[in-house]
C-alpha positions in Angstrom: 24.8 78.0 -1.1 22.4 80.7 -1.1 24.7 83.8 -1.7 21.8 86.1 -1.7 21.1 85.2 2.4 24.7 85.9 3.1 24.8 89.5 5.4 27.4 91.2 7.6 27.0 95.3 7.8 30.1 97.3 8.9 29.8 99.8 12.2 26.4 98.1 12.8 25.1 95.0 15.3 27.2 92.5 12.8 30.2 94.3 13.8 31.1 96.1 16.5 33.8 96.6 19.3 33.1 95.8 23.4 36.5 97.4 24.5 39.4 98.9 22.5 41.0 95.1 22.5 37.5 93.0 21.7 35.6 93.4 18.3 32.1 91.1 17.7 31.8 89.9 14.4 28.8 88.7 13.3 27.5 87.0 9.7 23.8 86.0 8.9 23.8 82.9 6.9 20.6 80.8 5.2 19.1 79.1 7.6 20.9 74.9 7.3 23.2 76.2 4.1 26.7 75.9 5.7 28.7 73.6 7.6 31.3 76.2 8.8 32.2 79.7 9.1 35.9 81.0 10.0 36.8 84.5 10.5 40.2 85.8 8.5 41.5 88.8 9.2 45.1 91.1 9.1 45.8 94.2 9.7 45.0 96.7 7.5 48.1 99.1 7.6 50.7 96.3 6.9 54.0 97.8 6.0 54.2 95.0 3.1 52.2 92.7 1.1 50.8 90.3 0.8 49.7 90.9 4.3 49.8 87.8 6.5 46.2 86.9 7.7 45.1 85.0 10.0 42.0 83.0 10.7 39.2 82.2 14.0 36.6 79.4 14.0 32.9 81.5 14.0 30.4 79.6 16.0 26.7 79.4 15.2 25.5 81.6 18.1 21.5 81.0 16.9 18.7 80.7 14.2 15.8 81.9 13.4 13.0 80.6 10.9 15.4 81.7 8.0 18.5 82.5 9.1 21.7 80.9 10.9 24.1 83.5 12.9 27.6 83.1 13.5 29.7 85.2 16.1 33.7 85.6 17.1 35.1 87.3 19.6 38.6 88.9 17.7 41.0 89.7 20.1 43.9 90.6 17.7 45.7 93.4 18.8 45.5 95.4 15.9 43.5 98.9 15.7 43.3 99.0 11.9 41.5 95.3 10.5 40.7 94.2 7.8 38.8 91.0 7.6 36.6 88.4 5.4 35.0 85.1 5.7 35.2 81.6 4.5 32.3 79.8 4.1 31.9 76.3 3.7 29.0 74.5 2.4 27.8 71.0 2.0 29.4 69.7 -0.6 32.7 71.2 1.1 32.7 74.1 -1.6 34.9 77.2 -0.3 33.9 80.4 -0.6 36.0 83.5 0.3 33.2 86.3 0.9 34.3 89.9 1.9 31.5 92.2 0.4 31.8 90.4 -2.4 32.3 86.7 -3.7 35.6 85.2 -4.4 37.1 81.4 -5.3 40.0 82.3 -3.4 41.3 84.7 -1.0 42.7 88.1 -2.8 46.1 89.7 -1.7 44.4 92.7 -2.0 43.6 94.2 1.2 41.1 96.8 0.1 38.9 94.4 -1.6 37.6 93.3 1.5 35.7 94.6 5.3 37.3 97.5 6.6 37.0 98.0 10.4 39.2 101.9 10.0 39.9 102.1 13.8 39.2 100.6 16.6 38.1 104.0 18.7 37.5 103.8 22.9 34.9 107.1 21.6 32.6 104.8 19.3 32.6 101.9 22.1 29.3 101.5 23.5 29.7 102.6 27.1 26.7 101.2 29.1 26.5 101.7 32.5 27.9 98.9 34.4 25.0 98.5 36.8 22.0 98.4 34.4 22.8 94.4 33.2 22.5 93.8 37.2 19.5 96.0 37.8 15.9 95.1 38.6 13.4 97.7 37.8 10.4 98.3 39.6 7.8 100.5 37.6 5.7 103.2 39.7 2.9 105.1 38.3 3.0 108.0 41.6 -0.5 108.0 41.6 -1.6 104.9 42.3 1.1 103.4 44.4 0.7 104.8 48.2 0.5 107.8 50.5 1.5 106.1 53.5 3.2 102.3 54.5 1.1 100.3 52.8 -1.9 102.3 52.1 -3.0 104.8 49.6 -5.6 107.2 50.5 -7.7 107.1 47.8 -8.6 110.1 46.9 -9.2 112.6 44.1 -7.9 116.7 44.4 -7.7 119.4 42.2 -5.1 121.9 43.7 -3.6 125.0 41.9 0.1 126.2 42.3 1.1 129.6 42.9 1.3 130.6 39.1 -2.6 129.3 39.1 -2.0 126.2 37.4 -4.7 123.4 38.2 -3.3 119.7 39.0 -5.2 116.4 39.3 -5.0 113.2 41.0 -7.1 110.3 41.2 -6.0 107.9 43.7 -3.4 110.1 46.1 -0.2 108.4 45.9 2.5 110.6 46.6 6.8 110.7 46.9 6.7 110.5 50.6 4.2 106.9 50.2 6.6 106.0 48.1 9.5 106.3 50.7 7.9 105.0 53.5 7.5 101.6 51.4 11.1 101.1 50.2 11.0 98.1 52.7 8.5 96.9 50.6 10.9 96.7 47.7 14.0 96.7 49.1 12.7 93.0 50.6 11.3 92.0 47.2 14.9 92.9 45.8 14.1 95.4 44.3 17.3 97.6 43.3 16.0 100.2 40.7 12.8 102.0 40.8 11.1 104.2 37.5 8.8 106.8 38.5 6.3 108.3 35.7 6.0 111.6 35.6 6.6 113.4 38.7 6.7 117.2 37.4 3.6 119.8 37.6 1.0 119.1 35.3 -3.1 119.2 34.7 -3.8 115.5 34.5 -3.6 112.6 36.9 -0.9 111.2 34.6 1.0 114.3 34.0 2.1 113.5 30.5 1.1 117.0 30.2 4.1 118.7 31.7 3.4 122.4 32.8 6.4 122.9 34.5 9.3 120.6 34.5 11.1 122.2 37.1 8.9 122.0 40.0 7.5 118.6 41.7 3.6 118.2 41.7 2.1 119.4 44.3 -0.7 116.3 44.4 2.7 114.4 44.6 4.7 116.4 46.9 8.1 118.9 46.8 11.8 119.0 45.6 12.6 117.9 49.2 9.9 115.3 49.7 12.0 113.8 46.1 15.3 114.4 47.5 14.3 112.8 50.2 13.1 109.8 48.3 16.2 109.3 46.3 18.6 109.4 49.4 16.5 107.1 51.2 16.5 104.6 47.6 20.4 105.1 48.1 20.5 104.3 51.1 18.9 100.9 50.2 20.9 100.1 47.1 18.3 101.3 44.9 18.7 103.7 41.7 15.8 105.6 40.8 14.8 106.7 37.4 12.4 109.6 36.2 10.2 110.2 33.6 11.1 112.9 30.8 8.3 114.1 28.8 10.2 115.9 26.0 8.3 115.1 22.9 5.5 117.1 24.0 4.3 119.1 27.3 1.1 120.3 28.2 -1.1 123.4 27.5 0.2 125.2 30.7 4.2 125.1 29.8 5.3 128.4 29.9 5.8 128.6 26.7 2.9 127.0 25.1 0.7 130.1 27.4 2.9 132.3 25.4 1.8 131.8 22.2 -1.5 131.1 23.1 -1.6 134.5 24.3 0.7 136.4 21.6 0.2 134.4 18.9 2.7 134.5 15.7 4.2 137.8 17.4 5.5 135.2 20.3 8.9 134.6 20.9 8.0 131.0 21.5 6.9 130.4 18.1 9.9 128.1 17.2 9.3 125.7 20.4 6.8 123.7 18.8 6.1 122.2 15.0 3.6 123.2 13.0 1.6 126.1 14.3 -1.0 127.7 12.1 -2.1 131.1 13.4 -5.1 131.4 14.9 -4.5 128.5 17.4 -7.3 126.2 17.2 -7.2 124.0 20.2 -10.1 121.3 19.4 -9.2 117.8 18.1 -7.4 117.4 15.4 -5.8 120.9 16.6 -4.0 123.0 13.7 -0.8 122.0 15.1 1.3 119.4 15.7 0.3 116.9 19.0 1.1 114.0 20.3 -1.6 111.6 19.4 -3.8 114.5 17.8 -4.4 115.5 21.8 -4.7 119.3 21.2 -3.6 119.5 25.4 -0.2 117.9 24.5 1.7 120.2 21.5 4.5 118.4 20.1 7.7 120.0 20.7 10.8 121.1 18.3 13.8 120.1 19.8 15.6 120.9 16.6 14.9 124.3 17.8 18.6 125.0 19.5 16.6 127.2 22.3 14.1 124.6 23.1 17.1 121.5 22.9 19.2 123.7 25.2 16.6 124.1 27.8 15.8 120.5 28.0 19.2 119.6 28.5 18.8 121.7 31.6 16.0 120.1 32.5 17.8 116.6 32.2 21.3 118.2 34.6 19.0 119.8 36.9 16.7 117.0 38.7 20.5 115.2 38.5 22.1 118.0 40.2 19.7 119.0 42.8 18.0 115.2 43.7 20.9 113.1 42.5 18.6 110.8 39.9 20.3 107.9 38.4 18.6 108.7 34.7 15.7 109.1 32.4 13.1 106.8 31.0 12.2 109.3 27.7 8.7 109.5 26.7 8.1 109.1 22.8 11.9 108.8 22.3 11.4 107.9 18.0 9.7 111.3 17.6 12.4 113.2 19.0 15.7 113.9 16.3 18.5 112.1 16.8 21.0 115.0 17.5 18.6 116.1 20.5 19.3 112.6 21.7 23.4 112.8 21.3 23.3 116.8 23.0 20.7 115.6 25.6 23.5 112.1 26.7 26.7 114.5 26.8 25.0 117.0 28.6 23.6 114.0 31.3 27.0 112.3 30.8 28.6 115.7 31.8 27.1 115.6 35.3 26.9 111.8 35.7 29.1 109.6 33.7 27.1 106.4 34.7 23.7 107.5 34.4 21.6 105.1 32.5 19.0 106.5 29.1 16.1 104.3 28.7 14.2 105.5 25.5 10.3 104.8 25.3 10.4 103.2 21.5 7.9 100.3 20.7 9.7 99.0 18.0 12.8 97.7 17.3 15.6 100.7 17.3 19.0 100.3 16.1 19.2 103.8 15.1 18.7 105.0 18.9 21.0 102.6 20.4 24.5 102.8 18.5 26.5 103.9 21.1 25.3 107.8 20.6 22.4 108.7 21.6 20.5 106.1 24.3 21.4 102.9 26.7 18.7 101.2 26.0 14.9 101.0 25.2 11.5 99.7 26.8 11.4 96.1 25.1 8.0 96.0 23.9 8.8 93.1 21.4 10.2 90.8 24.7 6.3 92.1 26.2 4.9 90.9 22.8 6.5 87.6 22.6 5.7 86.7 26.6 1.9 87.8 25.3 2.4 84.8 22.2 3.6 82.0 24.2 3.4 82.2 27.8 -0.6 83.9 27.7 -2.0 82.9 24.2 0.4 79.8 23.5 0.3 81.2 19.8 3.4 80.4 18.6 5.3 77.1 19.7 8.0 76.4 21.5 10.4 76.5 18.7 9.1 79.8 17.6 9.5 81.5 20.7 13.4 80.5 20.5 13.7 81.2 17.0 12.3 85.0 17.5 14.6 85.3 20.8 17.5 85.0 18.8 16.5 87.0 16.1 15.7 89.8 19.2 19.1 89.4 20.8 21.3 89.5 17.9 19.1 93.0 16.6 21.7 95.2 18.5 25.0 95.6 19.7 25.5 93.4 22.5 25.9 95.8 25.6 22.5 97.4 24.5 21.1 93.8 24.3 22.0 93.2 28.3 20.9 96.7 29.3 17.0 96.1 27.2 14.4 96.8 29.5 12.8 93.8 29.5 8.6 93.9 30.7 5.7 91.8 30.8 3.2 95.2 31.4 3.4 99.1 31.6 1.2 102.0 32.4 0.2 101.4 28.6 -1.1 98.6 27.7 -2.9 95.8 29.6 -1.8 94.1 32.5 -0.1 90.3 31.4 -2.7 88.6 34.4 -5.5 89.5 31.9 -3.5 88.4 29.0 -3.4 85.5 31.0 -6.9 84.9 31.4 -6.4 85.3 35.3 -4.3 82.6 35.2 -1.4 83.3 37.9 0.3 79.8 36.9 1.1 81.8 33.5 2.1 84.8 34.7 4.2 83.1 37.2 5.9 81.0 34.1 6.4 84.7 32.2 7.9 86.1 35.5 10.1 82.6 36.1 11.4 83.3 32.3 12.0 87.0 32.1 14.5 86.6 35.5 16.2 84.0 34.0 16.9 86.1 30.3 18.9 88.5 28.7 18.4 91.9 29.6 16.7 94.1 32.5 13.8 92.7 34.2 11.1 95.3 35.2 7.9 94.6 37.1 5.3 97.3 37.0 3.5 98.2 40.7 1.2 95.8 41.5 2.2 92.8 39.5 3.2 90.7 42.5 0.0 91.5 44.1 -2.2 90.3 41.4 -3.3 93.3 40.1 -5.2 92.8 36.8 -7.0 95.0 34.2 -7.9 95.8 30.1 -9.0 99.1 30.5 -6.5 102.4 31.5 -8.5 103.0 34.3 -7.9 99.2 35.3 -4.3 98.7 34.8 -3.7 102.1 35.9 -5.3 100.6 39.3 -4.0 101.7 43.2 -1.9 99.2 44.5 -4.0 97.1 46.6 -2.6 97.0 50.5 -5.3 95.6 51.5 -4.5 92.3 50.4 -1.1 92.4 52.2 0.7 91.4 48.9 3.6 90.6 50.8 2.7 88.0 52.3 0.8 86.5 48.5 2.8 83.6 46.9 3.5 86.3 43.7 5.3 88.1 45.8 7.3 85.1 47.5 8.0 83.0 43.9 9.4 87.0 42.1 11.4 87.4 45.2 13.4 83.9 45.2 13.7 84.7 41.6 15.2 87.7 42.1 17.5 86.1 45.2 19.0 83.8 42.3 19.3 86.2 39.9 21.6 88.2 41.8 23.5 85.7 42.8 24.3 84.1 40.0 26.3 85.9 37.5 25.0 83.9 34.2 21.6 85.4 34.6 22.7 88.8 34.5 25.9 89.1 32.1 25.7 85.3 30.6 25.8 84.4 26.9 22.1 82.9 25.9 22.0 79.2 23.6 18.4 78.1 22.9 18.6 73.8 23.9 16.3 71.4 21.7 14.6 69.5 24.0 12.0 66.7 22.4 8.7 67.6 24.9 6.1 69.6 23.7 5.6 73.0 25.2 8.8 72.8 26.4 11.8 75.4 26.4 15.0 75.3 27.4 18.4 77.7 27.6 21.9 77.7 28.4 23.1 81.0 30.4 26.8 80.6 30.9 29.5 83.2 32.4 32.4 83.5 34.2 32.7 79.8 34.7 29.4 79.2 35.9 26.9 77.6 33.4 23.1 77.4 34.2 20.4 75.3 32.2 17.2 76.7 32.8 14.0 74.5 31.5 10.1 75.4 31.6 7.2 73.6 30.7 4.8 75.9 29.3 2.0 73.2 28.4 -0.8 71.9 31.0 0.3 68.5 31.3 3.1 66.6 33.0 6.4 66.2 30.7 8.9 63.7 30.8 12.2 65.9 29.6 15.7 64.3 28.4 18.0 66.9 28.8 21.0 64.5 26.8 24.7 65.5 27.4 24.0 69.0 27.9 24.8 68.4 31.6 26.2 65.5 32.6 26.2 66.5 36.3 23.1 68.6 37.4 22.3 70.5 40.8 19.3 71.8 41.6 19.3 75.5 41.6 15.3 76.5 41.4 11.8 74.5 41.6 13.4 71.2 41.8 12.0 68.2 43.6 15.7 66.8 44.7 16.2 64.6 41.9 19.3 64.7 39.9 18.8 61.7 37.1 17.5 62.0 33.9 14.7 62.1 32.9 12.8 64.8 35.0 9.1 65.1 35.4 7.7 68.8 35.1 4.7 69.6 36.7 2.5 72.0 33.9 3.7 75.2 33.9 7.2 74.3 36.1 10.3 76.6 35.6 13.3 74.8 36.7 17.4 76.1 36.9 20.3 73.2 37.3 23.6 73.9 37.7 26.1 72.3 35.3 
């Protein structure tokens, strides 16, 4: 046995607890080493010793390309545990590991994992409706201005305080509204707006005022309006919150331009070095080193205060359902844990979506934010489905190693996404090749987390460049009625109808065909085997005894025998 492979962290993704009865327990093991894993536990504040302990099978939830993982569910009715695991290798050697190695287990209590106390405060508390939700990704000005249509043109307007605002294309909050049949008919059930809130540029990462609506875009009431109509249909809506930085018209930003050091604002923002020099780099900190976006210092209790009242307010007066936070990982962590009691305080189930690119366990204990935008699930989709880098194997082997990254309610609230307002759209990844977005799009539905499609993406929409992918959505082509539209909305049909695809545990399933992938999504009795042929030729798959009785759920052809012909690039679901 490789001892030196052997992991489990306390108070981390290896263990944590779901509810104040269920703790996960998770150990990372060399990848082939051992033939078993069991659980033994007892509880920590035993009147007497030697404290009885007792023991629960782990099972091998997943591998990577160097690690095995094992999982238990301990339902034990203790607060206080203490707890250890016995390895067994292949040569049927024991090994009693709890921090450390032993030959057999200790009476000792304190030798081994301590979980102290089983607190409902620390549980992760997720909002219930996020694992169910389907997002739907609006950049305002590019999306519409009336049903179906976007106007397409470009303004310069100035608000009362003589602030100058941009758009490009002309989308505005009241296109938005009089499309939700659009969405609601695509099944739609969550929509994320980018900024909404007065600012210079077309994108309005450059936040002059964050609490008024701008005016390119519309009023307070045109968004109030929005949101009651989106609740009206089901649908949550989520806004953008530019906190890391705002833009060269924020109140006060003008300040100390103006005043200089002698401003009282002085404190808002990192880094200033007196005279102001606003050219690129600037002499103070920016997001990017864009001298018309200073960076923000929310360790300043002022500024963290008054964006905690920026967060309450749009909640208050327009009833949002939460925040997507722009550059959450350059923000500190206790403006994160006063910014989620302060939204918690006003709406206990709204949801915190942090913009962070890489992975983020410190973010997402239980603290601070729900979840994050899943750039590395965008990045794998980019590997196999577009550029078939990495094989079939691979892909399962980094899904695992994704999913078990985090505790497991953040891992079902990830928002999951093939493209953003960011980066290129995953048709040109695609080489134009619908087939393979349509293979992505057939995948993401089917797996772990929160899908989210960005505007356009049933429509076709394609693009490498900002100004491409950043595109208006094109009416014109009556997307509706396009077979994107048609395949995302039967997937999202059987997504919400079957539990397993929302809430359902994920097992990767070998399957002997090349380009092939399959998965097991099981929950509340239901189990679901979902199989796709990422390759361009016909496959022949053998699914063996990992269902014995099989009905079509998605794609299939009628037939219910083994084996079953895939047609390249075929997504299928059976019922088990």
């Amino acid at each position: 046995m490789i001892k030196e492979a052997i992991l489990h962290i306390p108070d981390s993704s290896y263990a944590f607890a779901l509810d104040e009865k269920t703790v996960i327990l998770r150990l990372r093991t060399k990848k082939n080493d051992i033939d078993r894993c069991t659980l033994f536990y007892g509880n920590r504040v035993y009147p007497t010793s030697p404290v009885p302990m007792q023991q629960l099978p782990m099972r091998k939830v997943g591998a990577d390309d160097l690690f095995d993982y094992y999982e238990c569910r301990l339902v034990s009715g203790f607060s206080r545990i203490f707890y250890g695991f016995l390895l067994e290798d292949k040569s049927s050697q024991l090994y009693y590991y709890g921090d450390e190695f032993h030959d057999s287990v200790l009476n000792d209590r304190t030798v081994f994992y301590q979980y102290a106390y089983v607190r409902r405060e620390d549980i992760p508390d997720v909002p219930e409706w996020a694992s169910s939700a389907v997002i739907y990704q609006i950049f305002p000005d590019s999306f519409a201005s009336d049903r179906c249509s976007i106007r397409m043109e470009s303004q310069t307007c100035k608000t009362a305080e003589g602030i100058s605002c941009s758009c490009r294309c002309g989308g505005t909050l009241n296109g938005i509204e009089k499309n939700l049949d659009y969405l609601n008919e695509l099944g739609i059930n969550c929509i994320y707006l980018n900024p909404i809130f007065t600012a210079n540029s077309y994108h309005k990462y450059d936040t002059a005022d964050y609490m008024s609506i701008d005016p390119c875009f519309g009023t307070a009431q045109d968004l109030k309006a929005l949101v009651a109509a989106c609740h009206r249909r089901g649908i949550r809506v989520l806004l953008d919150g530019v906190f890391n930085h705002c833009g060269p018209d924020f109140f006060a930003f003008r300040d100390v331009l103006e005043n200089g050091s002698r401003s009282a604002y002085t404190d808002w923002f990192y880094h200033l070095e007196f005279p102001l020099h606003c050219e690129t780099p600037p002499n103070y900190a920016a997001f990017a080193y864009v001298p018309e976006m200073p960076k923000l210092n929310t360790g300043n209790p002022e500024t963290a205060a008054y964006f905690c009242k920026v967060g309450k307010y749009w909640i208050e007066q327009a009833d949002i359902d939460g925040w997507r936070l722009d550059v959450a990982n350059e923000i500190n962590h206790d403006f994160w844990r006063q910014f989620r009691a302060a939204i918690r305080s006003v709406k206990p189930d709204a949801f915190l979506i942090g913009e962070i690119w890489e992975d983020s366990p410190q973010w997402l204990q239980g603290d601070q934010l729900d979840s994050t935008m899943n750039y590395r699930f965008s990045n794998l989709c980019r590997d196999y489905f577009a550029q078939r880098s990495i094989s079939a194997e691979e892909f399962g082997q980094h899904l695992t190693a994704m999913l078990l990254r985090y505790k497991e309610p953040m891992t079902y609230a990830q928002m999951n996404l093939l493209d953003s307002h960011d980066i290129p759209r995953f048709l040109s990844k695609c080489g134009e090749d619908a087939r393979r977005l349509k293979l992505a799009l057939f995948f993401m539905l089917t797996f772990v987390g929160v899908p989210s499609i960005f505007y356009g993406d049933e429509a076709g929409i394609s693009g490498t460049a900002e100004a491409e992918y950043r595109q208006a959505m094109p009416w014109q082509n009556y997307p509706e009625n396009g077979e994107l539209y048609q395949y995302l909305k039967a997937l999202i049909t059987l997504r919400k109808r079957h539990p397993s695809l929302t809430s359902g545990t994920f097992q990767p399933v070998p399957v002997k065909a090349e380009g092939v992938f399959a998965f097991r999504r099981e929950a509340a009795g239901e189990r679901l085997l979902v199989v796709l042929n990422n390759s361009d030729q016909w496959r022949q798959v053998s699914l063996g005894e990992e269902c014995t009785s099989l009905q079509p759920l998605f794609g299939q052809d009628g037939k219910t025998a083994q084996p079953f012909t895939f047609a390249p690039m075929e997504g299928r679901i059976f019922k088990c």
